[in-house]
NUKOLVO-315792 format. One record per atom (N, C-alpha, C): x, y, z; residue in three letters. Coordinates in steps of 0.05 Angstrom, whole numbers, plus 5000, padded with zeros to 4 digits. Layout:
N
XYZAla/...
This chain:
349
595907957593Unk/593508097600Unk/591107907602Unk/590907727580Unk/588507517576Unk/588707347607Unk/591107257617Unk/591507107637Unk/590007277660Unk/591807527658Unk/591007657684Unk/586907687696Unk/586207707663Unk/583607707671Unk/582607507675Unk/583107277666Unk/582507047666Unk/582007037696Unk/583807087716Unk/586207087741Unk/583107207760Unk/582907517749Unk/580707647763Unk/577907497763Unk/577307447735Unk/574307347735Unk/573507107755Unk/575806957751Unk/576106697765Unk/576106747799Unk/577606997809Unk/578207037839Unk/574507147846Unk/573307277813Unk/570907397824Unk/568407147831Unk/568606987822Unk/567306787816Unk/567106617839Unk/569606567849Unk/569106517875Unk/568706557902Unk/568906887900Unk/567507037915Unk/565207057922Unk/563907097900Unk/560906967886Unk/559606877908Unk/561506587904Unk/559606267912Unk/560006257942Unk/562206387949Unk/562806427978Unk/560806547994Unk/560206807980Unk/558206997993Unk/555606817992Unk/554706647971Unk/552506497970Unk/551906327987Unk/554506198002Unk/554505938014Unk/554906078043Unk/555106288045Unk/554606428071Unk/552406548081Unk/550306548062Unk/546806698062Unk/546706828046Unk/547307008032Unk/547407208015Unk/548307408025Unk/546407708019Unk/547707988024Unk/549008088052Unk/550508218044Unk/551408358072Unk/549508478088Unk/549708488120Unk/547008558135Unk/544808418139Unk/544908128122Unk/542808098128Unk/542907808145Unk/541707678167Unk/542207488181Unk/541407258156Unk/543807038156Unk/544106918143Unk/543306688136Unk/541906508159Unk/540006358165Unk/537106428152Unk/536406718157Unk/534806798140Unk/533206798121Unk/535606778097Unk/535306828073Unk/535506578061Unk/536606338078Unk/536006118057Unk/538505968058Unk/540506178066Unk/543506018073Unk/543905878103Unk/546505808096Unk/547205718129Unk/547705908149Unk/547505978169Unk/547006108185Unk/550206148204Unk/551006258222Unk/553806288240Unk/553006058253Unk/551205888257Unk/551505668272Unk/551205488257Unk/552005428224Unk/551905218212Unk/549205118206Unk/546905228211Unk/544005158210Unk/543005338181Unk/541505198172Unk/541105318148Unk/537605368148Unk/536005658155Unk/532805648157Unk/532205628126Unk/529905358132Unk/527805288110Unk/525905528103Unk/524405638094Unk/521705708091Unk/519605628102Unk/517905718121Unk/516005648143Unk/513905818148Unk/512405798143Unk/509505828153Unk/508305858180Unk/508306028200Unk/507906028222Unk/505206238232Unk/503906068251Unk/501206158249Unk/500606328275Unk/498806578274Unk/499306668299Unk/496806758298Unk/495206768327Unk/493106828328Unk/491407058353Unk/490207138352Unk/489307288365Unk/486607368366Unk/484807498390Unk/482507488397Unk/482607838396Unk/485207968392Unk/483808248383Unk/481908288368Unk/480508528366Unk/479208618348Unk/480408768329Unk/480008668296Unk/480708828274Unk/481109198284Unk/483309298283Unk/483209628277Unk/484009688309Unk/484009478340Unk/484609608358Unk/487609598356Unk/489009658383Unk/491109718377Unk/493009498380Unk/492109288386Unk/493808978396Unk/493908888362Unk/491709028351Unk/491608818321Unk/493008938305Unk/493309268304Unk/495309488292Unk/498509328300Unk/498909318322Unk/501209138332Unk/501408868316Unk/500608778311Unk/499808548307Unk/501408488277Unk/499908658266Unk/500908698241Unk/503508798233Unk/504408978248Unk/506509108248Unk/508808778245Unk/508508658278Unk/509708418274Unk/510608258258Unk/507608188238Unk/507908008216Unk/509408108191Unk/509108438180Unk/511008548167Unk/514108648173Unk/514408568199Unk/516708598204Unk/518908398202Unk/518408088214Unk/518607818213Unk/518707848192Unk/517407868162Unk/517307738137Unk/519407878125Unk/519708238132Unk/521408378116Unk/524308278133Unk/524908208148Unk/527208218166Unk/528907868160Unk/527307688153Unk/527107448146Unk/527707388121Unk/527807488103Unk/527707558063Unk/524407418066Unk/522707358080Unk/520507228065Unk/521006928074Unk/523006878087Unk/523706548089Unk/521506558112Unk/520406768132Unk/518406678145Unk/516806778148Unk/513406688139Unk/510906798130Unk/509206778162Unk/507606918165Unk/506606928191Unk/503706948181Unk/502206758179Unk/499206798174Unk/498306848200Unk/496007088200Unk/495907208221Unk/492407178223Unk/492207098251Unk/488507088250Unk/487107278269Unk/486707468264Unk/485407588288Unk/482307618306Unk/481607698317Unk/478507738320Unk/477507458328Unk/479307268334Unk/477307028345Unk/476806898330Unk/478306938300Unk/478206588277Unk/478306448290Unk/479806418301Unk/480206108307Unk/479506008336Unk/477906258346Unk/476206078375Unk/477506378386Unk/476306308417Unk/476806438433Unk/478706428458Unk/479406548476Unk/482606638480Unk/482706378493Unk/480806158513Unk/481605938520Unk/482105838492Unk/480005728479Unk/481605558457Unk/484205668431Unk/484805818441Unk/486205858426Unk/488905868440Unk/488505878470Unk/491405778491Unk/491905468484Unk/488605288484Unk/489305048481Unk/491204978455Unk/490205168443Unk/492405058407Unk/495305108405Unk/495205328429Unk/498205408431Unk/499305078440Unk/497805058464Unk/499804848477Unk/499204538459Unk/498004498443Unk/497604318430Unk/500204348401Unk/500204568403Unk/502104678379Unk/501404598352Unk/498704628337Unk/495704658331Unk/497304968315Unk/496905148334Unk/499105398332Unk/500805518330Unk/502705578326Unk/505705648328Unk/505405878358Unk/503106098345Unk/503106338364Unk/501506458378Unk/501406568389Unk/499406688408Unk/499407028413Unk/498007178406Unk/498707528420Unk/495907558428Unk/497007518466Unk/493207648485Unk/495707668500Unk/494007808521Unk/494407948549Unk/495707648568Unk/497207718584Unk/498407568602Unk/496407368618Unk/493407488628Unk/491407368639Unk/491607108635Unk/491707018610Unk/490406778601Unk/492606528600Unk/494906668614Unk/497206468617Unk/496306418650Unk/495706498672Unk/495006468703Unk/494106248705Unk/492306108683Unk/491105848690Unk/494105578690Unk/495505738676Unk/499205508680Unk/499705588696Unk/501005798704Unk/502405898726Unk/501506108743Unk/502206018768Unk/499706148791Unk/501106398797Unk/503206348793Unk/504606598805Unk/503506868793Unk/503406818761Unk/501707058758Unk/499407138756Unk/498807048772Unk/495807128791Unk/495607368806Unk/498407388813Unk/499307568836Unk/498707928819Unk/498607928789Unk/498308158786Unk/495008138767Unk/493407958769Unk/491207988772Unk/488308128782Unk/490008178807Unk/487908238827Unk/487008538836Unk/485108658821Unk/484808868824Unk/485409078833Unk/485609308831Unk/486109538860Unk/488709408871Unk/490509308856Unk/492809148871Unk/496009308868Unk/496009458834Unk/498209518839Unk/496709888824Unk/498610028834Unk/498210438827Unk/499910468802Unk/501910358793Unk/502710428765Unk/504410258747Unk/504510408727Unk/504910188705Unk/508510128704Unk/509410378727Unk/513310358735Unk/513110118744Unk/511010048770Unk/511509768790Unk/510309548776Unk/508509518751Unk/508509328740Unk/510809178717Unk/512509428708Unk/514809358695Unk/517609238717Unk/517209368735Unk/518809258752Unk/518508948767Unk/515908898765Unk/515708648768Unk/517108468741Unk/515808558720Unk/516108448703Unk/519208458693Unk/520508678704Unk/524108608694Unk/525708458716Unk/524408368735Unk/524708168765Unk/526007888755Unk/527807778778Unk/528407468776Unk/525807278775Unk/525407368797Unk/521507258807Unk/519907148784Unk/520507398764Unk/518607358739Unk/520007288724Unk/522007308716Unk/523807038698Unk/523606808703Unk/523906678738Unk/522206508736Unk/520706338732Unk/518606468734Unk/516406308729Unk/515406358698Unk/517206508685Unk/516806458648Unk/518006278645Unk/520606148656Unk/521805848658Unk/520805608663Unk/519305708682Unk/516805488693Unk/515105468669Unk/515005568654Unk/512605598633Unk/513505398611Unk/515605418605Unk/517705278582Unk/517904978592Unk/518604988620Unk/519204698625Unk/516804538624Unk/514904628642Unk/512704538652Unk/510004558629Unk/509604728611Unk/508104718593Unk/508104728571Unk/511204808559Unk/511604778529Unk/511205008518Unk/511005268532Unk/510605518528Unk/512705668528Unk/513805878505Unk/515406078519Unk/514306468512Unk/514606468526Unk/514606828516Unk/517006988508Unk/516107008481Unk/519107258477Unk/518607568470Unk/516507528483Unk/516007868484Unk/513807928508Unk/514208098532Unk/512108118558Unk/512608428557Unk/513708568547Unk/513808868549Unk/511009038539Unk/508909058533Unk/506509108527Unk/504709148546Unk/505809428559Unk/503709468580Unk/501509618576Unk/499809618577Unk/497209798574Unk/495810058597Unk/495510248570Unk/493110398587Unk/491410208616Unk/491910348634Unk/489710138660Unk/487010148642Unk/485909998657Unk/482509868655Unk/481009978666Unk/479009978659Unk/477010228660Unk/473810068660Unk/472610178677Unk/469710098681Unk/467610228657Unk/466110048633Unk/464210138625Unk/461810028626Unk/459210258636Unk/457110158644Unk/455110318631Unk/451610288634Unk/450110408623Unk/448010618646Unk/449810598668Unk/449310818689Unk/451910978703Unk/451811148706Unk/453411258726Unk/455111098752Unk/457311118747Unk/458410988767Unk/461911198793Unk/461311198812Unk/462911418824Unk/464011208848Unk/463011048863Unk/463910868887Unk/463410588879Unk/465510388902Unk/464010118895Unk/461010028905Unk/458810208916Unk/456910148929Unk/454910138904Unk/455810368879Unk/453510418859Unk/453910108836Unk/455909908846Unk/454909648828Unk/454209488849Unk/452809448870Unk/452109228882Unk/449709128872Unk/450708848861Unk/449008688845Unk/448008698821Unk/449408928804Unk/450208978780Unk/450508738764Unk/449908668733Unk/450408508720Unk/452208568705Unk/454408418706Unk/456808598699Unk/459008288676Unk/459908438653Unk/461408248646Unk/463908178650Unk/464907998667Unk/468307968679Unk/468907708662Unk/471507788644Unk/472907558635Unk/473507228657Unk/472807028638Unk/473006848657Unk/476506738670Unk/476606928687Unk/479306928706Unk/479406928724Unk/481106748743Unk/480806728767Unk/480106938783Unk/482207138784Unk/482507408791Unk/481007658783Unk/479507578771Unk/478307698756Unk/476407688763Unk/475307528767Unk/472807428793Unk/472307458815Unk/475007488825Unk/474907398852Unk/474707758861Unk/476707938850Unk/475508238849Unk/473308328850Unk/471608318829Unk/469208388823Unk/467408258837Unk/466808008841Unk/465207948872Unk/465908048893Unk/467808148899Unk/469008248919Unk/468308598927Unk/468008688902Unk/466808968898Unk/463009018900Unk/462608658892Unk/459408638902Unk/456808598873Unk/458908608843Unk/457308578826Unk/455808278818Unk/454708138804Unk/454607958793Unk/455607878765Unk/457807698771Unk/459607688743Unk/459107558727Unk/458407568699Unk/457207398675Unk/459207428661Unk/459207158647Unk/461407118628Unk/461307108598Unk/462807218591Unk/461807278547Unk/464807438544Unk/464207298517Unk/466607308505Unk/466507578490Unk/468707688496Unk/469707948475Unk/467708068455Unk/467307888438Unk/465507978416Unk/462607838423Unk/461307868441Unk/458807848451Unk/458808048474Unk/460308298487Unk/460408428502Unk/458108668487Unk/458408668466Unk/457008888448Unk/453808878453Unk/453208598444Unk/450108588442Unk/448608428474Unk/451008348485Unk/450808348517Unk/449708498530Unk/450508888523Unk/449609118522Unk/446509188524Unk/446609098489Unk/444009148479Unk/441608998487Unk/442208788494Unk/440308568498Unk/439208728529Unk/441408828551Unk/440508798572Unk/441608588585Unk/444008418574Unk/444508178604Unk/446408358614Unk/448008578604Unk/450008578618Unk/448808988625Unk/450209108655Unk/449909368654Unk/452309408653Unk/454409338655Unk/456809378661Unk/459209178651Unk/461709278647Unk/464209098641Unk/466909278648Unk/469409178650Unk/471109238653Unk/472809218630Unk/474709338615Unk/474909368582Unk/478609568586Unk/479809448571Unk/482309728576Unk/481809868548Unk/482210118560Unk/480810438556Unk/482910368525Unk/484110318527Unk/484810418487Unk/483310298469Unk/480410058473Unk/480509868465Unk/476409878462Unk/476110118489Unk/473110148480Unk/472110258457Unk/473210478445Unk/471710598423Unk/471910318399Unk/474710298399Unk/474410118365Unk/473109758368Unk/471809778395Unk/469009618398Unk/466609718404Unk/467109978400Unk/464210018394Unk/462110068419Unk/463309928445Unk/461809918462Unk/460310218481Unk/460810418473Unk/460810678476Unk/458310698468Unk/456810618443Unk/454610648432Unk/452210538438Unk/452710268461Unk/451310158480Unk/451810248516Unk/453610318518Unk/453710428540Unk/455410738550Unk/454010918552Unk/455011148557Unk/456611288574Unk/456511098593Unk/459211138625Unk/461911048620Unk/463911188627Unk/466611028637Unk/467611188659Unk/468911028670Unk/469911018699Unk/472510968700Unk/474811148707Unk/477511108708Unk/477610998741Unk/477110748735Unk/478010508765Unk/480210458755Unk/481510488737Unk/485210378736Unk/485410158753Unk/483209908746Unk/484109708769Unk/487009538764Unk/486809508742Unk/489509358728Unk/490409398702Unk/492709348696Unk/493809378676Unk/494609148662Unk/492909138636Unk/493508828619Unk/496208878611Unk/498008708606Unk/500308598588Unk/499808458577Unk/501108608542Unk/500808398515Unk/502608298516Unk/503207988502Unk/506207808500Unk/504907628483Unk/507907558470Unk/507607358454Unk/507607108459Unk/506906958456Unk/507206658463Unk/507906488442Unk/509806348445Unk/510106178432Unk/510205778439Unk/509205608418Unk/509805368417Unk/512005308425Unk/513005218448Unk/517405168452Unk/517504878429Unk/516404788422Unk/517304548409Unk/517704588377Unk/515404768369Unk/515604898338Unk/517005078342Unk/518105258367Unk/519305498359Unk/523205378362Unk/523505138368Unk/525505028366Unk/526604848345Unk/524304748334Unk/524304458311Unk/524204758281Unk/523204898281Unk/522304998260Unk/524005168238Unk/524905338273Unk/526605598268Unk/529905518280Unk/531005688259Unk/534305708271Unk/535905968289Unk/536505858310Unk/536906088330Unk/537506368320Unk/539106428297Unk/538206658283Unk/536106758273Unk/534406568277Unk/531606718255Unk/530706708284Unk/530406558307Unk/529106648333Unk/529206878345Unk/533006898336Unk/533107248348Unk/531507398330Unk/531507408307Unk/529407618293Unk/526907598302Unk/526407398310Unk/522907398311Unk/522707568341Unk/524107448355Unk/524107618379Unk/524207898393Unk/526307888371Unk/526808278371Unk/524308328359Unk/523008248340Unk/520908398331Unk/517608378340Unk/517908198362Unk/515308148383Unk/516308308409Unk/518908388410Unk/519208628432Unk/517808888429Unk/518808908384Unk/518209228386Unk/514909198382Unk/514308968374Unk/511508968370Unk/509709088395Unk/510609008419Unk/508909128449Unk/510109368448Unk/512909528436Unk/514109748447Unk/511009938414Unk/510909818395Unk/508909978375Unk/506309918390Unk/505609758409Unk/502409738420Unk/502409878435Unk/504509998459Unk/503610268468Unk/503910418458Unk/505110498439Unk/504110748420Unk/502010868407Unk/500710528400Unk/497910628385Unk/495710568413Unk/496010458433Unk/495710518447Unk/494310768464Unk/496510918468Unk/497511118479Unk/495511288453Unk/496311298431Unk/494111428407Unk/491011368410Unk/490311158407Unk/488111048420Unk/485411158438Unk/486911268465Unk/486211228491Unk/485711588482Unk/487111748473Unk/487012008463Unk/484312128440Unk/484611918424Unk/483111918401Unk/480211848407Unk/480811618416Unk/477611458432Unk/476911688453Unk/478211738469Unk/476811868485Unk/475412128477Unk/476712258459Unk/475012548445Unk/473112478432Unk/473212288411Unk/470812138397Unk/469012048420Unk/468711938445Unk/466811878455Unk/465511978469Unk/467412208471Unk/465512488486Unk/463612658470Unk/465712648439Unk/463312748429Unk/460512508422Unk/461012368423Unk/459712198417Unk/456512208446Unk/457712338467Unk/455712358489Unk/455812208510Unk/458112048518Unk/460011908532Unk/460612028555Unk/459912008582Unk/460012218609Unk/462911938619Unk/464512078626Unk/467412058635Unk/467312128660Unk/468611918681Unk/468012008709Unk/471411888708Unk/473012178714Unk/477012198707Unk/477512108742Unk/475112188761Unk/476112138791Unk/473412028813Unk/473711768803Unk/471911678821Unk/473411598841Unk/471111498874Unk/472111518894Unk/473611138896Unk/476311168893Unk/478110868893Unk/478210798914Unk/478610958941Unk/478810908971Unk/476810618962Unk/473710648962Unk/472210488961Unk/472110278948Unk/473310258928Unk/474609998916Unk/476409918938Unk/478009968938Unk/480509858960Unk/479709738981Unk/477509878996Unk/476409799018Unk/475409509020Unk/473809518997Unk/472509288994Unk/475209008985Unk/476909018975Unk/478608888961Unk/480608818984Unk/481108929001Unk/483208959028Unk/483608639037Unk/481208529038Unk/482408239053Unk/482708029040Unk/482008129002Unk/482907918986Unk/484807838981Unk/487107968970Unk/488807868974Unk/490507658994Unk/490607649026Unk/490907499039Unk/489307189039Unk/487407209032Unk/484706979027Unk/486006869002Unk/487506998980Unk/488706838948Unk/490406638961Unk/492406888976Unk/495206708988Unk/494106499001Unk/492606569015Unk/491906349032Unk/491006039020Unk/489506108993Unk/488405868978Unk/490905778956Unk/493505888958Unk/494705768942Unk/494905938920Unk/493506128910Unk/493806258883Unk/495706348874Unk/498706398890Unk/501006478883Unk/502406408908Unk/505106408907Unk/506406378922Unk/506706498952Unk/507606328968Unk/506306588999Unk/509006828998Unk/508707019003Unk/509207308993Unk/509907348979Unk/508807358956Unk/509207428931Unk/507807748927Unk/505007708931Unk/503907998937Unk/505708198949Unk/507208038980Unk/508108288985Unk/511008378979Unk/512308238952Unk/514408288935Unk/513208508924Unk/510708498912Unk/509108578890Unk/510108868902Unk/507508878925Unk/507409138946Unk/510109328941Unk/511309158943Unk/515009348950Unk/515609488939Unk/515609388916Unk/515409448883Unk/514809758870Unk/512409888893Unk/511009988887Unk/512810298891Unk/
């Protein structure tokens, strides 16, 4: 009997060390936790930095967070995600520059601020360009657009592993009434500095001034700005409602959130198991940003009515369009995306 247990303790024992030298617990990806991984790679503990120009409490930063507690719980803790929001660390150009400097590990903004790499997506920049948020996903589950996120990896050291984060459309807020494109001619208006972004809104006839996110507020107040373009889940928890009383459902475009990553730290750092985790959880991260989102755009909007907020649900778009009609051909023409690409876009629709 003494043998026999001897026999067991000993078979348990090295069970033990087996399970140890395989990652630890069952379920849990093994690389993970500190062990070697199914591909013989064993993840260190890492520190990975991610940053963002949301504002505290909107819904990219609710996302945001979600992320970093998901990564850490999914990881055992082997990967910490210090998370910066609100423009620590500069604003959405400099903080693209740190991506690609890899300064950064991460990045979560809107797709915009990737167009200055790749032109192609330019093509869903351009105002009054696409009617819903089906034909923007359809672009986005396209060869076309696989693509040129390839082009991004090769060519700049960038990858995205999460572009699913479509947004409420964009929405005009001003401190007058607005119903056609005739009532902003020569409007001082604040347009993010983007190509397309520009090239719209001159095109509609305002004058476009440039300020950053968190200067849109007292931009307001001051008087430089009467007007901006803002996506609707995103005005109340800036506040900007309290400086300006109009919004305008122009649905000119629809931002996409994604993640961005360093390709050189997200390869040197992490082990293709802990990549798949990070990944899956910057998917569900855009699949939880339209949700709060979607909460958001509900919540804000009753708050800002009561708040004394005049809502214009159907202004006249013909007149946007009108004005916008021969831009597009004039982009293609200068190179801004590929020649028919727009009218892939179009198809789409």
């Amino acid at each position: 009997m003494k043998k026999n247990r001897i026999a067991v303790l000993a078979l348990s024992l090295a069970m033990t060390l087996a399970l140890a030298a395989c990652g630890g617990k069952p379920g849990t990806p093994s690389s993970a936790s500190g062990g070697a991984g199914s591909d013989g790679q064993t993840q260190q503990a890492v520190t990975l930095k991610l940053s963002s120009t949301i504002a505290v409490g909107a819904p990219g930063d609710l996302a945001a967070n979600d992320f970093k507690a998901m990564v850490e719980e999914r990881t055992n803790g082997m990967v910490t995600i210090d998370y910066y929001p609100a423009s620590q660390l500069g604003s959405a150009d400099e903080t693209s520059e740190q991506l690609l400097a890899g300064t950064i590990d991460m990045n979560w903004q809107t797709l915009d601020w990737y167009m200055n790499l790749q032109k192609d997506w330019n093509v869903l920049g351009l105002g009054f360009a696409v009617g819903s948020k089906e034909q923007v996903q359809r672009f986005l589950d396209s060869d076309k657009e696989a693509e040129i996120e390839q082009k991004l990896i090769e060519e700049d050291g960038i990858r995205l592993i999460a572009n699913n984060g479509i947004a409420t459309p964009r929405v005009l807020v001003s401190t007058m009434p607005v119903n056609a494109a005739g009532d902003l001619d020569k409007v001082n208006m604040r347009v993010p500095a983007i190509t397309l972004y520009t090239k719209t809104w001159e095109a509609v006839g305002v004058n476009c001034i440039t300020l950053g996110t968190g200067d849109v507020y007292m931009g307001f107040k001051d008087g430089m700005i009467n007007a901006t373009e803002f996506p609707l889940g995103s005005v109340y928890s800036n506040a900007y409602h309290e400086v300006a009383k109009y919004i305008t459902y122009t649905n000119h475009l629809y931002s996409i959130y994604v993640m961005g990553v360093n390709e050189a730290n997200w390869q040197s750092k992490l082990t293709p198991e802990t990549r798949q985790i990070i990944q899956e959880c910057a998917q569900e991260a855009c699949r939880k940003y339209m949700e709060y989102d979607a909460e958001a755009v509900q919540t804000g909007v009753d708050a800002m009515k009561e708040a004394g907020v005049t809502i214009n649900e159907t202004p006249d778009l013909d007149s946007f369009v009108e004005r916008l009609a021969p831009v597009a051909a004039e982009c293609e023409a200068e190179g801004l995306w590929s020649e028919g690409l727009f009218d892939y876009l179009t198809s789409l629709a």
